[in-house]
KOLKELO-756425 format. One line per 2 residues: number of its first residue (from 1); for each residue y, x, z negated of C-alpha. Coordinates in nm, 2 decimals. Each point is the difference from the previous one (the first is absolute). Layout:
N
NUM> Y,X,Z  ...
***
This chain:
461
1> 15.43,4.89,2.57  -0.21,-0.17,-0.29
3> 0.19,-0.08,-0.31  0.01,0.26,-0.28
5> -0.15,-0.15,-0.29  0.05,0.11,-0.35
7> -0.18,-0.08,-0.34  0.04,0.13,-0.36
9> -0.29,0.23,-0.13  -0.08,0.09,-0.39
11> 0.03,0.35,-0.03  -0.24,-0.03,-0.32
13> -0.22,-0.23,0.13  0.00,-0.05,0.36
15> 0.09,-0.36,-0.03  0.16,-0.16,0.33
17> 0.28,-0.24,-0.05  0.21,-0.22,0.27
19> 0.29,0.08,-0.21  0.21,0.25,-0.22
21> -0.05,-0.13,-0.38  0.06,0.25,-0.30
23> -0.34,-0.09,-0.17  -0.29,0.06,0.18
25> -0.30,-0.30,-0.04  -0.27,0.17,0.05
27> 0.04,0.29,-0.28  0.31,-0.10,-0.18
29> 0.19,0.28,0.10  0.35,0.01,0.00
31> 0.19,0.17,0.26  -0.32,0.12,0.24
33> 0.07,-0.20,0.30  0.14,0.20,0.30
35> 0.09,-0.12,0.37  -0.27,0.12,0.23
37> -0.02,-0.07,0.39  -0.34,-0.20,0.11
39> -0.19,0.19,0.18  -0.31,-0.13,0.21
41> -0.30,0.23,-0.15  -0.13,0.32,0.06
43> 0.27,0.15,0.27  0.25,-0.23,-0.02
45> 0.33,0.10,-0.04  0.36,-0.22,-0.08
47> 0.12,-0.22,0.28  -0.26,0.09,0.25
49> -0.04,-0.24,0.26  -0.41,-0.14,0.02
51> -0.18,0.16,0.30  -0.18,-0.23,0.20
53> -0.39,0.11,-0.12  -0.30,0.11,0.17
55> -0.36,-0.19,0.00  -0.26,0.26,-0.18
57> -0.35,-0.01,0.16  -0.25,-0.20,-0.33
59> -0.37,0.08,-0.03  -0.25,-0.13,-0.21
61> -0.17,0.11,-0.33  -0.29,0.14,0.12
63> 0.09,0.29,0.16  -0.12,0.34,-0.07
65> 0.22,0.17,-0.27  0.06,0.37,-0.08
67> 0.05,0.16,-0.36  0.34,0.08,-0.07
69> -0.02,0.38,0.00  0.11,0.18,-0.35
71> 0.10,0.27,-0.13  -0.22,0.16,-0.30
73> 0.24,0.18,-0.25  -0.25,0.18,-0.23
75> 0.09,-0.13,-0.30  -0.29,-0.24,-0.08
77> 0.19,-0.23,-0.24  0.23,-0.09,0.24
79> -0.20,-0.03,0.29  -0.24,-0.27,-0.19
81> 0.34,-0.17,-0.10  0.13,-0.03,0.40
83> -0.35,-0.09,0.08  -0.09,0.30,0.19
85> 0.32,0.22,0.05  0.32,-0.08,0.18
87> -0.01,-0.22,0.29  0.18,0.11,0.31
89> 0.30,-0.20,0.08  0.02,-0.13,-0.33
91> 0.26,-0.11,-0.27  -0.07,0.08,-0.36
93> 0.25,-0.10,-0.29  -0.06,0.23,-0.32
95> 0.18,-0.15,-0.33  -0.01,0.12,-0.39
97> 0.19,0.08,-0.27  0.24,0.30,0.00
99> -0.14,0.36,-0.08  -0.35,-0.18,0.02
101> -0.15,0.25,0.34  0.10,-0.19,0.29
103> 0.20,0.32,0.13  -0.28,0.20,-0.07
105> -0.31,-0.15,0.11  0.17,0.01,0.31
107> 0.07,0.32,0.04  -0.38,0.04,-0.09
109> -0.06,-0.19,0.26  0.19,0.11,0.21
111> -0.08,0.38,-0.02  -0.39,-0.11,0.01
113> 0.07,-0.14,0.38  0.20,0.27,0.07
115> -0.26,0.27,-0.09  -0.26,-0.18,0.24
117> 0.29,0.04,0.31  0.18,-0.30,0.00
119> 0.38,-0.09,0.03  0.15,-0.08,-0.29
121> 0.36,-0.09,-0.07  0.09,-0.08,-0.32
123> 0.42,-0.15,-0.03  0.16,0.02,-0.35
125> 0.28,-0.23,-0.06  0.04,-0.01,-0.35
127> -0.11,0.44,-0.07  0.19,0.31,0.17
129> -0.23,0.24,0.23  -0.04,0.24,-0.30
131> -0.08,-0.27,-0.25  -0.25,-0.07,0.19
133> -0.15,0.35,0.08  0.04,0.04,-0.36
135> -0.29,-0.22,-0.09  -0.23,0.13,0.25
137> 0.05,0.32,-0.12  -0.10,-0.13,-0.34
139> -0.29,-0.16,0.14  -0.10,0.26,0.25
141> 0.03,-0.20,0.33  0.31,0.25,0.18
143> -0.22,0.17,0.22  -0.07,-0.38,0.13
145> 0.14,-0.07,0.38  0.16,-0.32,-0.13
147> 0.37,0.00,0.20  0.26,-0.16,-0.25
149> 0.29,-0.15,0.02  0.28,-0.16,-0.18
151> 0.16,-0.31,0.15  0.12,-0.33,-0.06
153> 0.12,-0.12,0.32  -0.26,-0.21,0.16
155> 0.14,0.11,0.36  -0.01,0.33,-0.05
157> -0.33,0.02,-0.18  -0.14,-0.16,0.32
159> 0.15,0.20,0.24  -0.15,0.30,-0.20
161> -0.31,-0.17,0.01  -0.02,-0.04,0.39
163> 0.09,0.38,-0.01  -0.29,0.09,-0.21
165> -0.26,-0.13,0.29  -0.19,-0.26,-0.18
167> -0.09,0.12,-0.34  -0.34,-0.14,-0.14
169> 0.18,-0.10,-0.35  0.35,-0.08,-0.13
171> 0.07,-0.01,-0.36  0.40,-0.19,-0.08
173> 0.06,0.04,-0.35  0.17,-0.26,-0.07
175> 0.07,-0.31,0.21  0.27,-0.06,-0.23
177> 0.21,0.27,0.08  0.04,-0.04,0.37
179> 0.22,-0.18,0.19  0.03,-0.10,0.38
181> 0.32,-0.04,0.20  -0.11,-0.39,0.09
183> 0.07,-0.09,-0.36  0.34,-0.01,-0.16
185> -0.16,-0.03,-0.33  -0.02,0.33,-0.25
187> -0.34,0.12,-0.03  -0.22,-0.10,-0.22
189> 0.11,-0.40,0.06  -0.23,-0.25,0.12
191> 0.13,0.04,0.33  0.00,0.41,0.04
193> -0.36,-0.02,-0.12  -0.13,-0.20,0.23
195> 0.16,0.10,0.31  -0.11,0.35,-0.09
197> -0.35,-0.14,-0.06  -0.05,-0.17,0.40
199> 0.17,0.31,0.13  -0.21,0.25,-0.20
201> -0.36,-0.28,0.10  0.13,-0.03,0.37
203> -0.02,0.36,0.04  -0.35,0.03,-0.16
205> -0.16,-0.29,0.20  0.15,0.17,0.32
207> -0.10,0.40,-0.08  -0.32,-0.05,-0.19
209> 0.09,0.20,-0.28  -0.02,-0.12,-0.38
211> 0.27,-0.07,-0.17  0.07,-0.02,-0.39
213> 0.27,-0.17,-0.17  0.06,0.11,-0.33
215> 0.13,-0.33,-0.22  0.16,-0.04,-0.33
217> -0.12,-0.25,-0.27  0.24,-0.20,-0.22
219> -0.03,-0.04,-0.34  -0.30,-0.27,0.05
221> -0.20,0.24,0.22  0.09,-0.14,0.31
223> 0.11,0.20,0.27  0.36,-0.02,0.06
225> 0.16,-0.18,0.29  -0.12,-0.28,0.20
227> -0.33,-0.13,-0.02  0.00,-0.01,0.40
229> -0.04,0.32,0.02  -0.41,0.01,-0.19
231> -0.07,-0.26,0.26  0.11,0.24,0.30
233> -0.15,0.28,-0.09  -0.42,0.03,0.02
235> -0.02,0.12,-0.36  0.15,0.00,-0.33
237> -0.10,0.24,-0.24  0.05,0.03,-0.37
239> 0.00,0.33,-0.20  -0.03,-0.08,-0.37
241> -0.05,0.17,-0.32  0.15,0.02,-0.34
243> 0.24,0.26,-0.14  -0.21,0.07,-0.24
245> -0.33,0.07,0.09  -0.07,0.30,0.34
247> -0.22,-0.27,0.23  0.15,-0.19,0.29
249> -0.12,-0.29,0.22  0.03,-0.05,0.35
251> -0.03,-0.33,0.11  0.04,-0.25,0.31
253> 0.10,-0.34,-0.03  0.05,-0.04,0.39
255> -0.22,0.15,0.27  -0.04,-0.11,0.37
257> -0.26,0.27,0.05  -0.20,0.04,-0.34
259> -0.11,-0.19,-0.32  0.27,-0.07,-0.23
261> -0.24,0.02,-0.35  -0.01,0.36,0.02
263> 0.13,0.27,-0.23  0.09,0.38,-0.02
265> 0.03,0.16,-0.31  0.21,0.36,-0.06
267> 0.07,0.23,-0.27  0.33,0.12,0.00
269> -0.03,0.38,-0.10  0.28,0.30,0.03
271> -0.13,0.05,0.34  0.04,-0.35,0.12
273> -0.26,-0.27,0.04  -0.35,0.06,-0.06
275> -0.25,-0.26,0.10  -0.23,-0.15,-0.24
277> -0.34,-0.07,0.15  -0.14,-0.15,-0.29
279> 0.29,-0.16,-0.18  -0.27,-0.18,-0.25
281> -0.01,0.36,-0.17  0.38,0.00,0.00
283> 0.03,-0.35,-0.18  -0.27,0.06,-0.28
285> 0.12,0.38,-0.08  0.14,-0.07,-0.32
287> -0.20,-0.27,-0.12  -0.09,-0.08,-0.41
289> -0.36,-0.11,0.01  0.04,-0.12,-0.34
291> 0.31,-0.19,-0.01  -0.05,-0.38,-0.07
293> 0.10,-0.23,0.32  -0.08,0.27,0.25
295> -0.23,-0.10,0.28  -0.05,0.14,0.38
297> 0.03,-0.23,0.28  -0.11,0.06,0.30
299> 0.23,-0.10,0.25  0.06,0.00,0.37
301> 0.32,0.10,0.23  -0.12,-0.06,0.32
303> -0.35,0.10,0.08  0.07,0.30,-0.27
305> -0.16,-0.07,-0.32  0.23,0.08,-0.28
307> -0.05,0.11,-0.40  0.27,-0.10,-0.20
309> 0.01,-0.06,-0.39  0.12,-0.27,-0.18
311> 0.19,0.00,-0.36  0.07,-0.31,-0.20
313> 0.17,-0.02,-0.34  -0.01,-0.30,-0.21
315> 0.16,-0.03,-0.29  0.13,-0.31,-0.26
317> 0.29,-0.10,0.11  0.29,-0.04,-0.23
319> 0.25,-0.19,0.26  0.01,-0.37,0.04
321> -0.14,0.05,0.41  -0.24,0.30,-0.07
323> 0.10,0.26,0.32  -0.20,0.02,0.32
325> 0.11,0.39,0.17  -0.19,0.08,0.35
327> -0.03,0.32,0.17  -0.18,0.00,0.31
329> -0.12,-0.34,0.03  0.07,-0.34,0.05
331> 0.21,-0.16,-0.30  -0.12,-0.37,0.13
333> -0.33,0.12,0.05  -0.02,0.15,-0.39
335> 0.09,-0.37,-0.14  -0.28,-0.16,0.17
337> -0.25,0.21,-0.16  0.17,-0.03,-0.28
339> -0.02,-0.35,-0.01  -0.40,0.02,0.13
341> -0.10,0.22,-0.28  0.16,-0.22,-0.24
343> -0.16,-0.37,0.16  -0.37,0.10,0.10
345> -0.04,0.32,-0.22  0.17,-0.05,-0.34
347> 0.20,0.30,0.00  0.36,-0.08,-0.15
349> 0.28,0.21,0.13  0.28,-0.28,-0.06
351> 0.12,0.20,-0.27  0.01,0.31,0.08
353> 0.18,0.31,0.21  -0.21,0.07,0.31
355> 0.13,0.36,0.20  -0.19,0.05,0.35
357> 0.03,0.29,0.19  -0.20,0.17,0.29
359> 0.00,0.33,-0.07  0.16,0.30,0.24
361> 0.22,-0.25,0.12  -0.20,-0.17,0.24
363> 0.07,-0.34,0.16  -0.32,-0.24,-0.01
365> -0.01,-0.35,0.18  -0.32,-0.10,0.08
367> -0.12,-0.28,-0.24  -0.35,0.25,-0.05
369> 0.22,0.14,-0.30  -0.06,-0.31,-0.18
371> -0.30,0.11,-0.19  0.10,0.29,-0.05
373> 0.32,-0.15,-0.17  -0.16,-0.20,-0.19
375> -0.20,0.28,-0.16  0.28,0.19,-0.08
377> 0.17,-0.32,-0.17  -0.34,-0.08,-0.20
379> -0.10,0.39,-0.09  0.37,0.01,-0.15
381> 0.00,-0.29,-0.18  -0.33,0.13,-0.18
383> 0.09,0.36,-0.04  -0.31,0.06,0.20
385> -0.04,0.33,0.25  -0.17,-0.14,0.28
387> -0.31,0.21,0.17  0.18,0.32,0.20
389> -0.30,0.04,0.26  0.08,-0.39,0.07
391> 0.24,-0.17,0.29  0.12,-0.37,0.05
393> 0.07,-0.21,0.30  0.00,-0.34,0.07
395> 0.19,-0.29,0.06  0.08,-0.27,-0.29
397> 0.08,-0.37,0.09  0.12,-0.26,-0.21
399> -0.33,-0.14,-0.12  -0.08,0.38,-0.16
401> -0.24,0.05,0.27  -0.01,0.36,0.16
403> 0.02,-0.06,0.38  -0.12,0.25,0.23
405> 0.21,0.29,0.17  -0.04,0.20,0.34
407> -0.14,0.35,0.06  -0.15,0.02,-0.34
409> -0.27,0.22,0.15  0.30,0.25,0.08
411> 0.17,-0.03,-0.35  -0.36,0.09,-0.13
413> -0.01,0.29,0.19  0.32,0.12,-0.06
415> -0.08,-0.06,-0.41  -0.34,0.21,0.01
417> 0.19,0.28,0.22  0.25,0.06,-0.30
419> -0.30,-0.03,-0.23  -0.03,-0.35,-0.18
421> -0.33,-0.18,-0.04  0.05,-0.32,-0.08
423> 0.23,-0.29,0.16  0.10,-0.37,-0.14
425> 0.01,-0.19,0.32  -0.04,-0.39,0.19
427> -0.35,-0.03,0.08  -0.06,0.14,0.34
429> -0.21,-0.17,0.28  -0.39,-0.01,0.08
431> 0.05,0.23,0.29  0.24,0.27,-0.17
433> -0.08,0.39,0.04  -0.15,0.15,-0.30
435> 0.26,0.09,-0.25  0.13,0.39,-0.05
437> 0.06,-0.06,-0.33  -0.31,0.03,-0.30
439> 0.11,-0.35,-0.12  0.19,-0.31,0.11
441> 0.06,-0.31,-0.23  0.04,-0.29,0.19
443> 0.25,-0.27,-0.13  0.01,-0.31,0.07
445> 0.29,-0.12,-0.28  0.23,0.19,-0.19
447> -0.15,-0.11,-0.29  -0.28,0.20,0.04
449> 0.26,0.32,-0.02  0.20,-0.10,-0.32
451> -0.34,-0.10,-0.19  -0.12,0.37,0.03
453> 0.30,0.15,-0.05  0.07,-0.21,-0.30
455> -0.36,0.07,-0.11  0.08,0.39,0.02
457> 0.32,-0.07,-0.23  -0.28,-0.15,-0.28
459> -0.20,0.29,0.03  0.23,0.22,-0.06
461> 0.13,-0.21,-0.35
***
């Protein structure tokens, strides 16, 4: 018989420890570390002896390689997320905040696959049976085959599963409410969580069928529970979105099977989730074409180009450290054009307020923003409107110069779609398509920028 080993897990973190200590290191935690038998990965179980293994034939890398076969849901916006719909034998983790549409654009989804004939089992752990029927009565999705259940034993879910003769999709909402009979733990630990996780991943590997693990954030927007489980699984999938505005964004920061740079946008409504197809019209609804420090950037998520406006507000400051506030963009990134526009192009913000936010509540990272930025900062500082038929883009390095960005020929096209005609932009290659746009200015420093804005502002005295 081997010997039973046992450790000490975090049931915050997930840090291991050799030892019981009331403080854990790893997150400062007191009170969080609880006894947990070793197990020796997927299938393991406490105390079990090692088998003596088998030799598994190897082959080379050349081989001829089929597509993993998927499953196409309907809903565009999600399908373009996954990278082509659901692939079979799959294991997807689905996290956001609470009340933000995880429940529902499942049961979207779910009723969509079910109308084209598939299986569809959908197991509530945390919802009764009529809690659940309730919402699809209030989005109109009853009349959907989807068999539902609520469970949160692990062992009986299965067996119910085995019953059901290999559905095509299974949908556990959430992983942190079941619990397995090979953990002592309560559920929602460290432990419960992940033993549910291999059993719930063993099963999909061995059926075929898609599997979908609803996951709870913490406070920091991290899914609850141990980080083990985003590496198991194929797929983790973020549902975001503000409280206050009706759009939400699908996006994938893990995917065996698809592109990870993706996005989906949604509207929720009081039928559910609507998808957006063009969420550039969605972003620049409400937008002031007169305000001073508003400009459009062009953006990209993915290989979607994306329309977004930017407001800044700069104001004297009356504090000893004038205030820096972000919304929607990088707080780092903000003081190094700060500190550009003040060294190479004479524009002094040292003393002074500056407010950034991206408007809608959109999230941008790419560095193509930083023209646009520092537009918005300038245009503010002036009092000037900037040009409404006009769009920015481009990158900004230390030296003031505007470096070039990729798929400008797309953002082009996406700005004279929506109706804009002119563009402030990195120069663009010998060899570039024709422009879509009536007229590009092509930057090669930032100077360039402030001087005609600050020109504008003397025209206007």
């Amino acid at each position: 018989m081997a010997k039973v080993k046992s450790r000490f897990i975090c049931q915050n973190c997930g840090a291991v420890s050799n030892k019981w200590q009331g403080k854990c290191d790893s997150c400062n935690e007191w009170n969080t570390l609880i006894e947990d038998v070793e197990v020796a990965g997927i299938g393991g179980g406490p105390g079990k002896p090692l088998r003596k293994g088998r030799v598994i034939p190897l082959t080379s890398l050349d081989g001829e390689t089929d597509q993993a076969p998927r499953t196409i849901t309907g809903m565009s916006e999600l399908d373009r997320v996954t990278g082509g719909g659901f692939v079979r034998g799959s294991a997807l983790l689905l996290g956001g905040d609470p009340g933000i549409g995880k429940s529902t654009i499942l049961l979207q989804a779910a009723s969509h696959l079910a109308n084209k004939g598939h299986k569809i089992v959908y197991i509530s752990g945390e919802e009764a049976i009529d809690q659940v029927r309730l919402r699809a009565q209030r989005l109109g999705l009853s009349e959907a085959k989807v068999r539902l259940g609520a469970e949160t034993s692990v062992e009986d879910i299965l067996a119910t599963l085995e019953n059901e003769k290999d559905p095509a999709l299974v949908i556990i909402d959430s992983i942190q409410t079941l619990w397995t009979e090979q953990a002592e733990s309560a559920p929602g630990t460290v432990t419960q969580v992940r033993a549910s996780s291999q059993a719930m991943i063993r099963y999909a590997k061995k059926s075929g069928a898609t599997i979908i693990l609803v996951g709870h954030v913490t406070k920091e927007g991290q899914i609850a529970g141990p980080r083990v489980v985003e590496h198991m699984v194929d797929g983790v999938l973020y549902f975001e979105g503000e409280g206050a505005h009706q759009f939400r964004i699908l996006r994938a920061v893990k995917n065996r099977f698809g592109p990870t740079d993706e996005i989906g946008v949604f509207e929720m409504t009081g039928k559910g989730l609507r998808e957006v197809h063009n969420p550039s019209e969605l972003f620049l609804g409400e937008r002031n074409n007169t305000a001073p420090g508003a400009v459009v950037f062009a953006g990209m998520e993915g290989s979607r180009p994306l329309l977004v406006e930017i407001q800044a507000l700069v104001s004297p400051s009356q504090l000893g450290t004038p205030r820096r506030a972000v919304v929607g963009w990088d707080s780092a990134r903000l003081a190094m054009i700060l500190a550009v526009l003040d060294a190479h192009c004479g524009v002094r913000l040292g003393g002074h307020d500056v407010y950034l936010n991206v408007a809608g509540g959109m999230k941008i990272s790419e560095p193509a923003a930083d023209l646009a930025i520092a537009a918005a900062l300038t245009a503010s500082l002036a009092n000037v409107a900037l040009e409404k038929e006009a769009v920015y883009f481009g990158e900004v390095s230390l030296s003031g110069s505007v470096r070039p960005v990729s798929h400008a020929a797309g953002r082009m096209r996406e700005s004279a779609k929506l109706g804009f005609t002119k563009a402030y932009m990195p120069p663009l290659p010998e060899k570039a398509p024709k422009s879509d746009l009536d007229k590009t200015i092509a930057l090669e420093n930032l100077r360039e920028l402030v001087a005609e804005i600050l020109t504008k502002n003397a025209n206007k005295e």
